[in-house]
C-alpha positions as CSV (number, residue, x, y, z in Angstrom):
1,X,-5.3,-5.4,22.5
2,X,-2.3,-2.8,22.8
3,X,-2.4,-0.5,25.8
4,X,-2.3,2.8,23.8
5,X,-5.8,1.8,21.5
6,X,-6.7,3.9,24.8
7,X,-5.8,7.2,23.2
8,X,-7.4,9.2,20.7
9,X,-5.3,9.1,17.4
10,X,-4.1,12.9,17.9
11,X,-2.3,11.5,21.3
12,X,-1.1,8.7,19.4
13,X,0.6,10.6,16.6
14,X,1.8,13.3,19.0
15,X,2.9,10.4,21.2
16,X,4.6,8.8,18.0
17,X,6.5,12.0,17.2
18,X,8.1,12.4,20.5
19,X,9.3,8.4,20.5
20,X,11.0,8.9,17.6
21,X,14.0,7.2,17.2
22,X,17.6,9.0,17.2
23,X,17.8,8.6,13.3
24,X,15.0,11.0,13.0
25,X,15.9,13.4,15.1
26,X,17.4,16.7,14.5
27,X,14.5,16.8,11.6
28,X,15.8,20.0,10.3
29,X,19.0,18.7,8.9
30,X,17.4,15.9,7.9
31,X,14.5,17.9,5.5
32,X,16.5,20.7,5.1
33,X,13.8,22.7,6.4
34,X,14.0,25.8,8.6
35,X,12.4,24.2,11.4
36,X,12.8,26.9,14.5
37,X,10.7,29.5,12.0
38,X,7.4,27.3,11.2
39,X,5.3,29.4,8.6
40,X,1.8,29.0,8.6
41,X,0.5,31.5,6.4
42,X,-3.5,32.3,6.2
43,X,-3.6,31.7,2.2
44,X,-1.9,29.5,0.1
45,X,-0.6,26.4,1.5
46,X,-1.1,22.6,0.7
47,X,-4.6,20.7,0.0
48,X,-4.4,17.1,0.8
49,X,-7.1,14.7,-0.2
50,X,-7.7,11.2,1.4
51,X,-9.8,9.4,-1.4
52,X,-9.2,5.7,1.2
53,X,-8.4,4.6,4.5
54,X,-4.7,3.4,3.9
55,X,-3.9,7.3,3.2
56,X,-4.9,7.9,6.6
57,X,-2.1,5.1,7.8
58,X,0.6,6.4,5.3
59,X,0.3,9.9,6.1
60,X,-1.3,10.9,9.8
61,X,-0.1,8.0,11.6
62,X,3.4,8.6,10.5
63,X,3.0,12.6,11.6
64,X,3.5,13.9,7.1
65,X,0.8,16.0,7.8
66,X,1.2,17.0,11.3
67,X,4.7,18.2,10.0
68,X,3.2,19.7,6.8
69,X,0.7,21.4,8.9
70,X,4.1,23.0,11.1
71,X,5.2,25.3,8.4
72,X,2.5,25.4,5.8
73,X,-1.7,25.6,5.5
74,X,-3.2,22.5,5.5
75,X,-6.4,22.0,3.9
76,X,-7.5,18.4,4.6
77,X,-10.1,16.6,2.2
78,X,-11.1,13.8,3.3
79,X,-13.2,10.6,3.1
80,X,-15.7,9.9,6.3
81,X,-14.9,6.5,7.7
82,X,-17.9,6.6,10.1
83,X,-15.3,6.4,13.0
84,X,-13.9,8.0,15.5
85,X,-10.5,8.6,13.4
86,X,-12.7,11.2,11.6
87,X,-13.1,13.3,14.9
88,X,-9.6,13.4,15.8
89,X,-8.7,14.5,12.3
90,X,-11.2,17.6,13.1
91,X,-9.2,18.0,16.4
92,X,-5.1,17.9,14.8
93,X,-6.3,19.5,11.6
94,X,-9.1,21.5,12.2
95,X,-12.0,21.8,9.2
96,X,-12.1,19.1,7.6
97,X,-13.5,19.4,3.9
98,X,-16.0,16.1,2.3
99,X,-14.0,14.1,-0.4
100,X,-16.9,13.0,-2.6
101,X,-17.4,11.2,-5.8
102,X,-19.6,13.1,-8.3
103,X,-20.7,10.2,-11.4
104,X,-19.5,11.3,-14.1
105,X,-21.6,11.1,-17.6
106,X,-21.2,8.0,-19.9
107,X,-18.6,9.4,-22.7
108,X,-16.4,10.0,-19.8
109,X,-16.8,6.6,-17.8
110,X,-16.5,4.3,-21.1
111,X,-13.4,6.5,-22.1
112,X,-11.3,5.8,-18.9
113,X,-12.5,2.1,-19.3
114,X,-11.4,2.0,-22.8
115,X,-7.9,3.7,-21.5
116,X,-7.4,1.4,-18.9
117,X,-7.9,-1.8,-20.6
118,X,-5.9,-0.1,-23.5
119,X,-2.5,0.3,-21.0
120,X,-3.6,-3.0,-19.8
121,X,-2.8,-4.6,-23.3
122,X,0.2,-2.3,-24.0
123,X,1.8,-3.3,-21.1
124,X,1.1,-6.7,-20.9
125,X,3.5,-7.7,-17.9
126,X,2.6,-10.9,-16.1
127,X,0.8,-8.8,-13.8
128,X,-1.0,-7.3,-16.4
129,X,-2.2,-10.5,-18.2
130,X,-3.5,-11.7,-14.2
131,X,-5.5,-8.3,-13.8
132,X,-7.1,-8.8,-17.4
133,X,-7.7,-13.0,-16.7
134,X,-10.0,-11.6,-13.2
135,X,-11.4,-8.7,-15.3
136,X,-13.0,-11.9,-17.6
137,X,-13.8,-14.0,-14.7
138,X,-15.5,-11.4,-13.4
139,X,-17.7,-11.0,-16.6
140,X,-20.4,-13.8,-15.4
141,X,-23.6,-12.4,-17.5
142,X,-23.8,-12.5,-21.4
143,X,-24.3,-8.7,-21.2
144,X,-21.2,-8.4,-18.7
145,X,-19.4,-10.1,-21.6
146,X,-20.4,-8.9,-24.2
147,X,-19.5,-5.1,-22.6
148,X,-16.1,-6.5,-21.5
149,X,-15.3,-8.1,-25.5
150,X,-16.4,-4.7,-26.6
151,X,-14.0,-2.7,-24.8
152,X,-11.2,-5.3,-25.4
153,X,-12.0,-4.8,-29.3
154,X,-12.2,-1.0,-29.4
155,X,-9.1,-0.4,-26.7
156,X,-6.8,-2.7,-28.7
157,X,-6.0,-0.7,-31.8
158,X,-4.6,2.0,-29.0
159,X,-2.8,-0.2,-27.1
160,X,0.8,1.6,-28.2
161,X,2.4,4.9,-27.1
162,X,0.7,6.9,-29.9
163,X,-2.6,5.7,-29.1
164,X,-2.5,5.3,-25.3
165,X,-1.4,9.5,-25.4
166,X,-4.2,10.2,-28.1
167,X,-7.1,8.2,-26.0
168,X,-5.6,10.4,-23.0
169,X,-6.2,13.6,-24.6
170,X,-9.9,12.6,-25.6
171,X,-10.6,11.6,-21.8
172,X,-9.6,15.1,-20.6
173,X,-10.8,17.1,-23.2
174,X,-14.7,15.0,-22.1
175,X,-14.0,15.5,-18.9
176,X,-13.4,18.7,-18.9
177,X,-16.7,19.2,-21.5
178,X,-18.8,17.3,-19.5
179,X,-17.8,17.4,-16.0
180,X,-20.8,16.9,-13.5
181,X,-19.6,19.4,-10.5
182,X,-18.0,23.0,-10.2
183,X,-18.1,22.2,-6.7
184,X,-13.8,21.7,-6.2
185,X,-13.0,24.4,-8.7
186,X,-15.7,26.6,-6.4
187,X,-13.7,25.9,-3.0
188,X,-10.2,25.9,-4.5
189,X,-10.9,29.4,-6.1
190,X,-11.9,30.6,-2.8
191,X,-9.0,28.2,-0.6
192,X,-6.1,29.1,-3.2
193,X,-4.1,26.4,-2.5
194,X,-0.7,26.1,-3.7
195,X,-0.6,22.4,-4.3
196,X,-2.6,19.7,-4.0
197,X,-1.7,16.3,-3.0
198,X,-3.3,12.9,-4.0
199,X,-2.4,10.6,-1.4
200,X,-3.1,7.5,-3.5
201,X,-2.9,7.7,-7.4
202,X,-5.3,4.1,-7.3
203,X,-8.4,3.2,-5.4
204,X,-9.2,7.1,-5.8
205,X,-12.2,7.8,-8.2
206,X,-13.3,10.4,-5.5
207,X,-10.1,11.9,-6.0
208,X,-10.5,12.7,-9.9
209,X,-12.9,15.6,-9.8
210,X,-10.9,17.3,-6.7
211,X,-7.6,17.1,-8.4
212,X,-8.7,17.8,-12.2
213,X,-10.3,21.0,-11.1
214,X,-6.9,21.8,-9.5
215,X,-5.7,21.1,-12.9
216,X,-7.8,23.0,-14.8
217,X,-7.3,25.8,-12.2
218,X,-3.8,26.1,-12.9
219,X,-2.8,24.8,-9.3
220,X,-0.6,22.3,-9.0
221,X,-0.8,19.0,-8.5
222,X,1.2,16.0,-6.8
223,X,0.3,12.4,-6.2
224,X,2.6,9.4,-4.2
225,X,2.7,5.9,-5.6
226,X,1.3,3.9,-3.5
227,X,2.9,0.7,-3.7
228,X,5.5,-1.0,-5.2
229,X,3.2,-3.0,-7.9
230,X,0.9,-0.2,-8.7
231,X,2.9,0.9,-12.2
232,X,2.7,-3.1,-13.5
233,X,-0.3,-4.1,-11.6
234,X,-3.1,-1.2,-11.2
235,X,-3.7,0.0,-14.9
236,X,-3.4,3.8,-16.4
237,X,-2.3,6.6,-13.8
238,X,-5.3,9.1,-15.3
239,X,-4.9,12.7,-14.2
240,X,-1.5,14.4,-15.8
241,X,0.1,15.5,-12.0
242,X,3.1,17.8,-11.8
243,X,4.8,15.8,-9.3
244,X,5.0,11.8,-8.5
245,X,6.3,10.6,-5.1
246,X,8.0,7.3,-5.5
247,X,9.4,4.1,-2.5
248,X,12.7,4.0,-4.8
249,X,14.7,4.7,-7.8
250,X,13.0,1.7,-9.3
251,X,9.9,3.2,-9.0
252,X,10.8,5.9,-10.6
253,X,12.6,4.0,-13.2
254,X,9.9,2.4,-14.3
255,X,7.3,5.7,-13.9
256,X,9.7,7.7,-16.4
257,X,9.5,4.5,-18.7
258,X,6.1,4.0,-18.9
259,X,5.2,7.7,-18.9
260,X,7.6,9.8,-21.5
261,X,5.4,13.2,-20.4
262,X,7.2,12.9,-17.0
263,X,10.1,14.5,-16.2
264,X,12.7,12.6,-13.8
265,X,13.4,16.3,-11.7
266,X,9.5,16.2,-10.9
267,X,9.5,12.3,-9.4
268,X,11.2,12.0,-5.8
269,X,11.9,9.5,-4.0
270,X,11.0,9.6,-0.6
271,X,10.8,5.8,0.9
272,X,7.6,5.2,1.9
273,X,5.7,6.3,5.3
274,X,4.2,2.9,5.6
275,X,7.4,1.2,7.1
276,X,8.0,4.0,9.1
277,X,7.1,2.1,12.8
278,X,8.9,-1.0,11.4
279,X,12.5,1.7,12.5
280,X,10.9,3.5,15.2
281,X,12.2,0.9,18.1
282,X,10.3,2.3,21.2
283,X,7.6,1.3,19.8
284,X,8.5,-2.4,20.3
285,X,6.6,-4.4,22.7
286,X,9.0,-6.8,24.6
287,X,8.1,-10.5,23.5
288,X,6.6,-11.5,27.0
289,X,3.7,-8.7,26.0
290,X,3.2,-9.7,22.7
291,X,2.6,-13.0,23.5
292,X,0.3,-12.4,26.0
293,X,-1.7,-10.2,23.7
294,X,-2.7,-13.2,21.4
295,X,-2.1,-16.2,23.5
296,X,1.1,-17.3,22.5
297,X,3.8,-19.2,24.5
298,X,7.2,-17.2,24.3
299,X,9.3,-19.9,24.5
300,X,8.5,-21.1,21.4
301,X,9.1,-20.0,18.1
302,X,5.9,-18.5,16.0
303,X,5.6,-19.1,12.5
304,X,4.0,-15.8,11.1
305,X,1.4,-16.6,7.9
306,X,-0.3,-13.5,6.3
307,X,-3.0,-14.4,3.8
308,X,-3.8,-12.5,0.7
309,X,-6.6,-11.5,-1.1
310,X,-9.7,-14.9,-1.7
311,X,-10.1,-14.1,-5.3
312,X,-6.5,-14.1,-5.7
313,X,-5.8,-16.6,-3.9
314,X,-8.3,-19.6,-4.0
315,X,-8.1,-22.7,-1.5
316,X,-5.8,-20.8,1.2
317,X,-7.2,-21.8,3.8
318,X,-5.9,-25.3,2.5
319,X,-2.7,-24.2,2.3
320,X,-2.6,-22.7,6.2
321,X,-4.0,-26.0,7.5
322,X,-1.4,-28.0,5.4
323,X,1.5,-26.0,6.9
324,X,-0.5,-26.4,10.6
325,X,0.0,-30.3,9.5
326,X,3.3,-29.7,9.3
327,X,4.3,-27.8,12.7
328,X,2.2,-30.6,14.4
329,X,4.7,-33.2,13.1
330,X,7.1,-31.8,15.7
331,X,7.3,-32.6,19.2
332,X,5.1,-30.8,21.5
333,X,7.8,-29.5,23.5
334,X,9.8,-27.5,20.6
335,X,6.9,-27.3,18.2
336,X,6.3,-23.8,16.5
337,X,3.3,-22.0,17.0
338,X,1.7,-20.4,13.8
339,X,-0.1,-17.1,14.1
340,X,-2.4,-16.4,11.0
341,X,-3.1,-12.6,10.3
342,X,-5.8,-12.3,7.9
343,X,-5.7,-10.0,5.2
344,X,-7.8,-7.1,6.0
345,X,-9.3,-6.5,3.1
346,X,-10.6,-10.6,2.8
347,X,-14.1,-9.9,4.2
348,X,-14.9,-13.2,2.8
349,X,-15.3,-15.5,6.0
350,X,-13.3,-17.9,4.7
351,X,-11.2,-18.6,7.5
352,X,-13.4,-19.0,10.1
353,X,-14.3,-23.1,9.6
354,X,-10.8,-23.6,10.0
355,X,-10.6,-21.2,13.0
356,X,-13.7,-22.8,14.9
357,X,-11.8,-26.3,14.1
358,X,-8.2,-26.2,14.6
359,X,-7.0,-24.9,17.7
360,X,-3.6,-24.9,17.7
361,X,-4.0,-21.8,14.9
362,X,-3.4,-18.7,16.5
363,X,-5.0,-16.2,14.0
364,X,-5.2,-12.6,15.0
365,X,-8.0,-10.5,12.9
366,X,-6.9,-7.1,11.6
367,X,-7.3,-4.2,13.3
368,X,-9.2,-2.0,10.9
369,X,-12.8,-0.1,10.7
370,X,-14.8,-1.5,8.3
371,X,-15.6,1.7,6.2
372,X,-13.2,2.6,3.8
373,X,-10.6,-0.3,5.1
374,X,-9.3,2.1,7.6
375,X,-6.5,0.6,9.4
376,X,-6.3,2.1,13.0
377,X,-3.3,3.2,14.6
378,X,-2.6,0.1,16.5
379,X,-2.6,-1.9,13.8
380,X,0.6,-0.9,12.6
381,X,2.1,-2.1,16.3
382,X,0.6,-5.2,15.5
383,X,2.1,-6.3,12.5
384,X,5.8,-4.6,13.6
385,X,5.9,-7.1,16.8
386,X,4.4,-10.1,14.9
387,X,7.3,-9.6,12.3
388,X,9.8,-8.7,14.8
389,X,8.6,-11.8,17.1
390,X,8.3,-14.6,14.5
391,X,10.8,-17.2,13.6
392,X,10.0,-17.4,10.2
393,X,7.4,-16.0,7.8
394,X,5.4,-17.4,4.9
395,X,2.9,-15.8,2.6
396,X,1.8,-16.2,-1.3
397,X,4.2,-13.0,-3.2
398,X,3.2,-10.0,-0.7
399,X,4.6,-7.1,0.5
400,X,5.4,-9.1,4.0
401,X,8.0,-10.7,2.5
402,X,9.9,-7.6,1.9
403,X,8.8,-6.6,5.4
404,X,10.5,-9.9,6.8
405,X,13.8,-9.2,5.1
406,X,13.7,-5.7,7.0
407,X,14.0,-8.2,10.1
408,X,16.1,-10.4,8.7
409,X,13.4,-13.1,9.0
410,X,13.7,-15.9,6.5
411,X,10.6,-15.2,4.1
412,X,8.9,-18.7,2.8
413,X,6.4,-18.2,-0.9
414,X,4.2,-20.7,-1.1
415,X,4.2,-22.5,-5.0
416,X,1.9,-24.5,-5.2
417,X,-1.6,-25.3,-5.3
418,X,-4.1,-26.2,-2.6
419,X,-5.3,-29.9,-3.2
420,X,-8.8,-28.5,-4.6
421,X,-7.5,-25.9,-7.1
422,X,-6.2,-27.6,-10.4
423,X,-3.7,-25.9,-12.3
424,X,-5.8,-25.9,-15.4
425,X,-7.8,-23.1,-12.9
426,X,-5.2,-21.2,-11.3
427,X,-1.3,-21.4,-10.6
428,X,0.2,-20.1,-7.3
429,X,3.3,-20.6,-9.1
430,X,2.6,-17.8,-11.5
431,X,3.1,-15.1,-8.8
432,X,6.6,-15.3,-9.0
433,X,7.3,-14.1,-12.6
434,X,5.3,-10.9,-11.9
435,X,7.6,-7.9,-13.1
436,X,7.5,-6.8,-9.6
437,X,8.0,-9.6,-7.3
438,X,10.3,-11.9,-10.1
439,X,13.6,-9.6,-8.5
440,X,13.0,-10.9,-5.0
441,X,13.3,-14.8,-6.0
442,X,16.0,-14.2,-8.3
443,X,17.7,-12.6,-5.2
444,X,17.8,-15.6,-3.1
445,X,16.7,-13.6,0.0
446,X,13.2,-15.1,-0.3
447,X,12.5,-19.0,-0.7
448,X,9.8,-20.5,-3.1
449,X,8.5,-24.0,-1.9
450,X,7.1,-26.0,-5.0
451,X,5.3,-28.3,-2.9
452,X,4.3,-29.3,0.1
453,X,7.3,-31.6,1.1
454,X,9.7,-28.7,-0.5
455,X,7.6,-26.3,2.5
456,X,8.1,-29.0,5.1
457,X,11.9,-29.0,4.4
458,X,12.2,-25.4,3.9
459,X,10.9,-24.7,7.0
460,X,13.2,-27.2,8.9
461,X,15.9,-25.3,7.6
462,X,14.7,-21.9,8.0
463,X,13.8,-22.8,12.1
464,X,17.4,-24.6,12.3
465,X,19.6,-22.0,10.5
466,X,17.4,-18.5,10.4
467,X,20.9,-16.5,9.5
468,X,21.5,-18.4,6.6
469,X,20.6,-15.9,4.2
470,X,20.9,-12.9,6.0
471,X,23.6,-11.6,3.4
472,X,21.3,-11.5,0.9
473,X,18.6,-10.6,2.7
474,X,20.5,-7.3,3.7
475,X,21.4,-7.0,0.4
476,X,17.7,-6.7,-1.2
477,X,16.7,-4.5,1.2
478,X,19.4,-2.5,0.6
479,X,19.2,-2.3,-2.9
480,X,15.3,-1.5,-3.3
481,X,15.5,1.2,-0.4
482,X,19.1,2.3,0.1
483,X,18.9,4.4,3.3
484,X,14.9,5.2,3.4
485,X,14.7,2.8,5.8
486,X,14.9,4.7,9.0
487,X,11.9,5.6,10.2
488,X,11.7,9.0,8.2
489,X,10.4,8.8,5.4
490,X,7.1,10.8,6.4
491,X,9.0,13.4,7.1
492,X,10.6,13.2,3.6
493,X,7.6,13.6,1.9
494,X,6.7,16.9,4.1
495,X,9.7,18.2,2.7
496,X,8.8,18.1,-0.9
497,X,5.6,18.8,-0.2
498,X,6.2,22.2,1.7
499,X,9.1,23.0,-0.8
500,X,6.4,22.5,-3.6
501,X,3.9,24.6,-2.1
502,X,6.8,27.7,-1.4
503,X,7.8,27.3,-5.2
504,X,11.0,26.0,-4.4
505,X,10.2,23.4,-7.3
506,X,9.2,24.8,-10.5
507,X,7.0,23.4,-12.7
């Protein structure tokens, strides 16, 4: 689709790094690094593990590691995602070591289970409650549960601060006992890293061995939170790491609250790389492009829908036609378009009957490999110019809300239900009292429509007047990023990275 999908991903990055824009440059005052003396010494230096594909988008495409790799040694473990992105690793990293999962024995599996659903109860956040309702829904099978009322029964009892830090001393002392695999403990001891970074503290169960022998090694070890949910939303952070890198301050906030072992001087925020393109603004395809890309008049506005995840989200596809309904209601002549971008990670196929049927839905598929939902590099143009480019956006409580207040887009939640999902079921509603998300409605920057003749109006408005708002707006997006909004925020986590690894943060 984009012109520069022609390039391997080491010309892309490279190419990324020389168009940044003039708030990242002069990278040397901006890290406090000493820049003009790169140090790249032949022991020591910083492992980095990829345990899944959106570490791959966070921290290559945003050139962390290529910057990491400038001034320290960088030992890359990483995932295979049966792709071409694995041989350009090879080519701007050089070796690049297997991340594997070893299984681990029983004891240790049913402990982290009993942990996890454990935190789940102490915590109990709306979020919370959701994660464990899907955890039961899943459980289909009278064996499946009877296993799943088995845990909830034992973890219970531990579902405090006392017993949450007791049930974590158990799981490491059996891991530890009954590990499976010398194998990380065998390369580290030969590597001698000085750190070693988790790219993502969830999603990673290939991750625990590498990092846990690090642990019991004596090296340490530093992990990034991966997104702004994760605390309320993803269950127990596992492995004990030295250092946390956070989006914001209430991040880490909430990290310090949840977890008294942590330290606030070993938490720093750093923004995160994932908006980094979003500020990088010669990387903006003019609209006349875009449109042309996926066949979209540019003289009328686009209405921008991303959908979520199909267990999450039941009957969506409802809900997008309903809003289609409602765009055709206007005259041809100054009717929105409305571009769909499936969620990548929805492999269900659910949106294809309505694709094959209604024409007038522009949907544009997501431009990631299969294996590992790996996101490639143009991807992250994609999404940039369909927020820049659209008039308004709607989705059910996701990150692209946030993303639209960046552009000062008016940002449209859908509450309610499609016509085939009771409430006695399921309640989109219930999304927005989620710890996370409740700050953004209570903001005013983003709009919840209760139904679908609140959407119809809100949208009228939102097309008629988009800068109503826009104070507010400005206002949330300043006060959950303050100034990590600028394109740099890769380069902030090389800094604490490399000043980790030269011991210029103790332990």
């Amino acid at each position: 689709m984009f012109d520069h999908d022609q390039l391997t991903l080491s010309q892309q990055v490279s190419a990324a790094r020389r168009l940044r824009s003039e708030k990242t440059q002069g990278a040397d005052e901006i890290l406090g690094l000493d820049m003009s003396q790169p140090r790249r010494p032949t022991h020591g230096g910083v492992v980095v593990l990829i345990p899944r594909g959106e570490v791959i988008r966070n921290f290559v495409y945003s050139g962390t590691l290529d910057e990491v790799a400038k001034h320290e040694r960088l030992l890359l473990f990483s995932i295979n995602t049966g792709s071409a992105v694995d041989d350009d690793l090879r080519r701007m990293f050089g070796k690049v070591y297997p991340l594997e999962e070893y299984k681990e024995r029983w004891p240790v599996r049913i402990q982290r289970e009993i942990l996890d659903v454990a935190h789940n109860r102490w915590l109990w956040s709306r979020a919370a409650r959701e994660r464990s309702r899907l955890r039961d829904a899943e459980a289909k099978t009278f064996a499946s549960w009877s296993k799943r009322v088995a845990k909830k029964f034992v973890s219970y009892p531990f579902a405090n601060r006392i017993g949450l830090r007791f049930l974590e001393r158990a799981e490491r002392l059996s891991s530890r006992l009954l590990s499976t695999t010398t194998n990380y403990e065998q390369q580290f001891k030969v590597l001698q890293p000085s750190l070693v970074f988790n790219g993502s503290h969830i999603h990673s169960r290939n991750a625990i061995q590498a990092v846990q022998a690090a642990q019991w090694l004596g090296i340490p070890t530093a992990t990034f939170i991966f997104s702004w949910d994760n605390l309320t939303s993803q269950g127990r952070i596992m492995l004990p790491y030295d250092y946390f890198l956070v989006w914001n301050e209430s991040l880490k906030r909430q990290l310090l609250e949840m977890y008294g072992w942590i330290k606030p001087e070993k938490v720093f925020v750093t923004g995160t790389p994932q908006f980094d393109h979003h500020f990088q603004p010669k990387f903006y395809l003019d609209r006349e492009t875009y449109c042309g890309q996926i066949g979209a008049d540019p003289d009328r506005p686009i209405v921008l829908y991303t959908t979520g995840m199909a267990n999450h989200m039941p009957g969506e596809p409802e809900i997008v036609e309903g809003i289609a309904d409602i765009l055709a209601e206007y005259p041809k002549e100054v009717r929105s378009q409305l571009l769909v971008r499936i969620y990548a990670k929805d492999l269900t196929g659910r949106f294809n009957e309505l694709r094959s049927r209604r024409q007038d839905i522009l949907f544009t598929d997501p431009l990631w490999e299969p294996k590992w939902l790996t996101p490639k590099y143009e991807d992250s143009y994609a999404l940039v110019n369909a927020l820049r480019h659209c008039s308004v956006g709607i989705n059910v409580a996701s990150t692209v809300s946030l993303e639209l207040c960046m552009f000062d887009k008016p940002a449209i939640n859908v509450g309610y239900n499609p016509p085939s999902v009771s409430p006695e079921q399921f309640s989109y509603a219930d999304y927005y009292e989620f710890d996370h998300y409740k700050p953004l409605i209570q903001s005013g920057a983003v709009r919840v429509a209760g139904s679908v003749n609140e959407m119809r109006s809100v949208i009228k408005r939102s097309l008629k007047h988009p800068g109503a708002g826009r104070d507010k707006r400005k206002a949330l997006v300043d006060q959950m990023f303050g100034g990590s909004l600028d394109g740099a925020s890769g380069l902030r986590v090389a800094e604490v990275l490399v000043n980790i690894s030269r011991n210029k943060t103790k332990i």
